[in-house]
C-alpha positions, 0 to 999 in steps of 0.5 A: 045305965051307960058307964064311960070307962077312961082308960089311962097309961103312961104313953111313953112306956106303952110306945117302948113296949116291944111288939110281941107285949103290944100285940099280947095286950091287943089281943086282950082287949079284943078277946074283952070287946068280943066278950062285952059284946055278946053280952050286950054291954059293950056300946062302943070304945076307941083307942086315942091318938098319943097325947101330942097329938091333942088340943085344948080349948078354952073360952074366957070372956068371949075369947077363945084359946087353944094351946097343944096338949092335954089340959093338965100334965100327969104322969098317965094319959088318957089312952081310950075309952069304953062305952059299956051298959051296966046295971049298976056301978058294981057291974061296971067297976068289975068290967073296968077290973077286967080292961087290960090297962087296969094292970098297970094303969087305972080306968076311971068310971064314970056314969053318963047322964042321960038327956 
């Protein structure tokens, strides 16, 4: 079964973190991804643009209205996402364990449906 793991961080900590810190959490998600893959579970995943950069839309009555930004505002943003192959949500709640944000963030798991 598909999971979609949404990976949530406090963007503006992330953006003061210093270089050397950046690149250490990089390279563990490279290291995770590298892993994943060989293992067949691994199906996709990106890093978002920051928050600012984002738009939500909505459509009431025909019309439709754009405003910039997320949707809602919360301490944590969504920051990316892995597409993982698990068989069952134990499988994925243990990778999501091991995606380098958990450490001070939260990934939300979710199980896709299948058309």
């Amino acid at each position: 079964m598909q999971y979609l793991l949404l990976i949530y961080l406090e963007e503006e900590r992330w953006r003061e973190s210093p270089e050397p810190e950046k690149q250490k959490v990089y390279r563990a998600y490279r290291d995770l991804i590298e892993e994943l893959t060989k293992a067949g579970s691994y199906l996709g995943g990106n890093e978002l643009q920051p928050v600012t950069t984002s738009s939500t839309v909505r459509v009431r009555n025909g019309k439709r209205n754009i405003t910039d930004g997320p949707f809602a505002e919360t301490k944590e943003q969504l920051g990316g996402y892995f597409l993982v192959e698990a068989k069952n949500l134990d499988e994925a709640l243990a990778i999501a364990a091991r995606i380098p944000s958990a450490q001070d963030g939260s990934i939300e798991v979710r199980p896709v449906v299948k058309q």
